[in-house]
N, C-alpha and C positions, 0 to 999 in steps of 0.2 A: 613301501619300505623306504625306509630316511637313513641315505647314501653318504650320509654326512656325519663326521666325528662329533662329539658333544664339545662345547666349551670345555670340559674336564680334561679328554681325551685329549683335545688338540693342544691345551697346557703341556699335559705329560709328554706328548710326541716333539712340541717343541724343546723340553727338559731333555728328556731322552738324546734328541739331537744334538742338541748343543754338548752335552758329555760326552757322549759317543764320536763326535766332531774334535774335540778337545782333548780327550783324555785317554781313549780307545784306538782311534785313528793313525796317531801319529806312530805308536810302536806294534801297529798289526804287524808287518813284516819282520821288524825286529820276531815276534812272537812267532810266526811262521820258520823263521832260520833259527830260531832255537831250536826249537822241536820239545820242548817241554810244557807242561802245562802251567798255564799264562796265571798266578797266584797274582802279580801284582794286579793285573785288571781287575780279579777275583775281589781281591779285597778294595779294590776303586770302588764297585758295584755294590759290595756290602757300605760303603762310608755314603752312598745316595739311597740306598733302602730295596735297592732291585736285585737284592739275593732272597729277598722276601716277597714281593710283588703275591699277588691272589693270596693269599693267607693272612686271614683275619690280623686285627690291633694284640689281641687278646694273646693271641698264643707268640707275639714278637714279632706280627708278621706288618709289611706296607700296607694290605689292604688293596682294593680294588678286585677285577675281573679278567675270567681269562682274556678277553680284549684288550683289557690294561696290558696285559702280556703281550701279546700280540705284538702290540703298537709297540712295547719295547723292546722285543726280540727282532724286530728289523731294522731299528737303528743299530741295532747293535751289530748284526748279519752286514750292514751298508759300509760300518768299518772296519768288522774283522769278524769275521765267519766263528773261526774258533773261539773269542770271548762270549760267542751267541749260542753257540754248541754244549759249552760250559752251564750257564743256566739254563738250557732246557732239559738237561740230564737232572742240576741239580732243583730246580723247581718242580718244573710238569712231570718228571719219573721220577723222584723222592719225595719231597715234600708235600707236594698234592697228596700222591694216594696216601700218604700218613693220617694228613686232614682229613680227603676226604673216607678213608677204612679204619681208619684207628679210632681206641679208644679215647679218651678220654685222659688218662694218664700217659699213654703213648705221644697226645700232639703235648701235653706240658712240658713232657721229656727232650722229645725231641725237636718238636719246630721252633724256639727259640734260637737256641745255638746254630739251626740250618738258617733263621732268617736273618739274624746276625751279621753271617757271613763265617763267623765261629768257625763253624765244622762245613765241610764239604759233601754234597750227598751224590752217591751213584743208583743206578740201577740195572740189577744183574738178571735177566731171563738167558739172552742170546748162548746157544752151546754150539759144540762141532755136529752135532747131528740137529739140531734144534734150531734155526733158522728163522723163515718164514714159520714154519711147522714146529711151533712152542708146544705144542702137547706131546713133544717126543723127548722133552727134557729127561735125561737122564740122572742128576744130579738127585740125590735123596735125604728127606727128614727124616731117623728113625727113631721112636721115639723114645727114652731113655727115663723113667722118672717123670717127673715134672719140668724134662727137658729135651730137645731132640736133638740129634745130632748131624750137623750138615757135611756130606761130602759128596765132590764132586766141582768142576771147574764151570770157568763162564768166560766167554770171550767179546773181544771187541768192545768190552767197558768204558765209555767216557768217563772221564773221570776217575779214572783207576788208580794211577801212580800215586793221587791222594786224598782219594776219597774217606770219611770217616764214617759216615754211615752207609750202610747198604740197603736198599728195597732188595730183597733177593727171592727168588722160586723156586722150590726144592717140590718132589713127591714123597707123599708118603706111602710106604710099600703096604702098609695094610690095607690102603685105600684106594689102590690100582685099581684099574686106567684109573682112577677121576679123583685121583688123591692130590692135584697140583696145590700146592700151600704158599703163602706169600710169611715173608720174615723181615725182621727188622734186626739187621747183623752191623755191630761195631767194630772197626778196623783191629782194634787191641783186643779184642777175643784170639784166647789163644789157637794155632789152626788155620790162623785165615791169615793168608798171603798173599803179594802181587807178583806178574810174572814183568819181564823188561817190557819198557813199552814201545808199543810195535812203532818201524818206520811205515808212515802213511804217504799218499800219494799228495794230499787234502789235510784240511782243520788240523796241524798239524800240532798245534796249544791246547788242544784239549782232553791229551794224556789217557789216553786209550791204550788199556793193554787188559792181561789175563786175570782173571782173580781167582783163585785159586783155596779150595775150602776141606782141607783137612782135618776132619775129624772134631767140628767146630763146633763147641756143648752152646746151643742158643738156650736161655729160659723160655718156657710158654708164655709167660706174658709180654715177649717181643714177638708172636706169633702175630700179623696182623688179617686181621679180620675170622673168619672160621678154616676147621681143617677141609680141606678140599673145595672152598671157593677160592682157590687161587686165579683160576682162569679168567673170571671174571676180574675181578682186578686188576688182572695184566692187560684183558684187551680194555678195558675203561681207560686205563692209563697210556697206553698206544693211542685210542684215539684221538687224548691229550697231546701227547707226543708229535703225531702225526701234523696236528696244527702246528706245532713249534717247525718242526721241521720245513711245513709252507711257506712259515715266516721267514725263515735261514734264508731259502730261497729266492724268496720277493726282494728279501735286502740284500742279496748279494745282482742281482739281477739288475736293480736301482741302480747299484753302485760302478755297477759295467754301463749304465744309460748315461749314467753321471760323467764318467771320466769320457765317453766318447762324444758326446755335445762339446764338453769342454775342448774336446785333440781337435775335433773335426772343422771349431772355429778358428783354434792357432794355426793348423798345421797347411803349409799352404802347396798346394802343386801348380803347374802350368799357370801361374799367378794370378791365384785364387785359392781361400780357404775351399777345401773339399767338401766341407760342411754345404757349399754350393751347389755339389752334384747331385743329379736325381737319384743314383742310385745311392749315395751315399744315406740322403733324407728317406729314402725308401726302407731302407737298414733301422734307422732310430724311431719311425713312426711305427715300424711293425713291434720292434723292441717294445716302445710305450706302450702299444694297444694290449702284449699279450702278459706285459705286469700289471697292469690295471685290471686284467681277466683274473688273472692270480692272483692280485689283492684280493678282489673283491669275493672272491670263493672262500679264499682263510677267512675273513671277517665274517660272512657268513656262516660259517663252519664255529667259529668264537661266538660268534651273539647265539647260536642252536644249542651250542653248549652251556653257554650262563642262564638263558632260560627252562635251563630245565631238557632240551631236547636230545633225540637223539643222531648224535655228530654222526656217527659211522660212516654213511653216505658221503656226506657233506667233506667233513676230514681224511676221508679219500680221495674224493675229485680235487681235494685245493694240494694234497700234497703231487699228485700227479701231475696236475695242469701245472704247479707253480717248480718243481724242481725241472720239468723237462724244459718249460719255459726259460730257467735259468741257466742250461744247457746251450740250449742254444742260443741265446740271447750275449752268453758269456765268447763262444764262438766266436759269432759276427763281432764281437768287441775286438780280437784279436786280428780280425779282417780290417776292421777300418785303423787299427795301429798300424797295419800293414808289417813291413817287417819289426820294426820295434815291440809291436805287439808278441814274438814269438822271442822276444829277449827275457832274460831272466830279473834283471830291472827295469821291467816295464808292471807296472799295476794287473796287466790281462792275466800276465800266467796266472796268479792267485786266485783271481777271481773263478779262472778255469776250471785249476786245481778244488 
């Protein structure tokens, strides 16, 4: 196995960086004390081509693979969590399943405008009983004509306060249990509402809140894929997710490696950078070893998916190993700030958070 980025890849990861260092970086925090969802990054990301990333030339998309993704969802996780949160809602849980479920008239329709930057895309499974355990959605298609009718709500939406399009999952009742259906819902259908968006602990720019779906006439031809393959779908696209998610992760994990090499060589005690002490270097080499673990499982988990494979496995262990890693890695970052570290302009709380 070749452990090594392509010439192509390490282009992009350098491009990525250099933007995400420049243009991302400087108003994460601005972005985190708003508490809104962060439009102008949004449209930064669309003017470089990485609201489009995996999604072919053809349909208005950048081009490349989910690795292409990958590699740019941690630069972007390394400056600001929330602007990385933002595209993986709207890439790997919109636009992808469009690509890769829809028809044919569905990707001319809609991936354009999504890879643009145009329209903003969400996607709606999560409910109050529906959790972990998506087959307990309650929300339903019935179907109406040549058209079904959605009602019922969805929570915890990235990208909610302004999203335009929706991946959404409804059942159909004639189809029970195994009626789960995926749709293609646009924000100006009438019926479809957002609730306020919720105060987070975390990712606080990436405007999560309720979506709310009243009596929402969708036509059949935004039905995507068949009636009652929804399931599939949704866990295909989780899988997808699940790697974005490892990526958040690793880049935000980096980005606590980053700032703590940097304090632990200024900051001096008993007259001496602390960056001196054993236990100190014992803290940053464990940090190193256990993101290089989580790297290297996301990419993994990336290359099993563009080849054809099946991630499941794979996009399980890297979102585990790589978010608990960034747990505690984020932690220890707040330990060697020492008290600064637990101030609120100090870099750690974020990272924390």
């Amino acid at each position: 196995m070749d452990f090594h980025l392509t010439e192509a890849e390490q282009m992009l990861q350098a491009t990525a960086r250099e933007f995400a260092k420049n243009e991302i970086e400087p108003v994460a925090d601005a972005v985190d004390k708003a508490e809104v969802f962060a439009m102008d990054n949004f449209k930064k990301l669309a003017e470089v081509g990485f609201t489009g990333l995996a999604i072919p030339a053809e349909y208005g998309g950048s081009g490349g693979d989910i690795m292409s993704l990958c590699i740019v969802m941690e630069e972007l996780a390394r400056a600001c969590a929330s602007t990385c949160d933002i595209v993986d809602a709207h890439l790997s849980l919109c636009a992808r399943p469009i690509y890769l479920y829809g028809n044919e008239e569905q990707r001319k329709k809609y991936l354009p405008p999504l890879c643009s930057g145009e329209k903003v895309g969400a996607f709606a499974i999560t409910e109050a009983e529906a959790g972990s355990d998506i087959a307990n959605i309650k929300m339903t298609a019935t179907r109406d004509g040549d058209d079904y009718i959605l009602n019922g709500s969805k929570l915890f939406i990235t990208n909610a306060t302004v999203c335009d399009t929706v991946v959404v999952f409804a059942s159909v009742p004639e189809l029970a249990p195994r009626g789960m259906t995926a749709f293609i819902v646009e924000a100006d259908m009438p019926g479809f509402n957002r609730g306020p968006q919720y105060e987070k602990l975390g990712m606080k720019g990436a405007g999560n809140a309720e979506l709310i779906f009243d009596n929402v006439r969708v036509p059949s031809a935004n039905r995507l894929g068949d009636e009652g393959k929804g399931m599939r779908i949704c866990l295909g696209t989780l899988d997808e997710g699940r790697i974005g998610i490892a990526c958040q992760a690793v880049g935000i994990a980096q980005a606590v490696l980053d700032r703590c090499i940097e304090y632990a060589k200024e900051r001096k005690q008993f007259g001496k950078p602390i960056g001196e002490n054993q236990a100190i270097q014992w803290m940053l080499v464990e940090m190193a070893c256990r993101i290089e673990s989580a790297r290297l499982l996301t990419y993994k988990a990336a290359k099993i998916m563009d080849e054809g494979g099946n991630p499941v496995k794979a996009a399980s262990m890297a979102k585990l190993v790589a978010s608990e890693a960034a747990m505690d890695i984020a932690t220890k970052g707040i330990q060697i700030f020492g008290g600064y570290g637990y101030m609120m302009d100090s870099p750690m709380q974020r990272y924390f958070r």
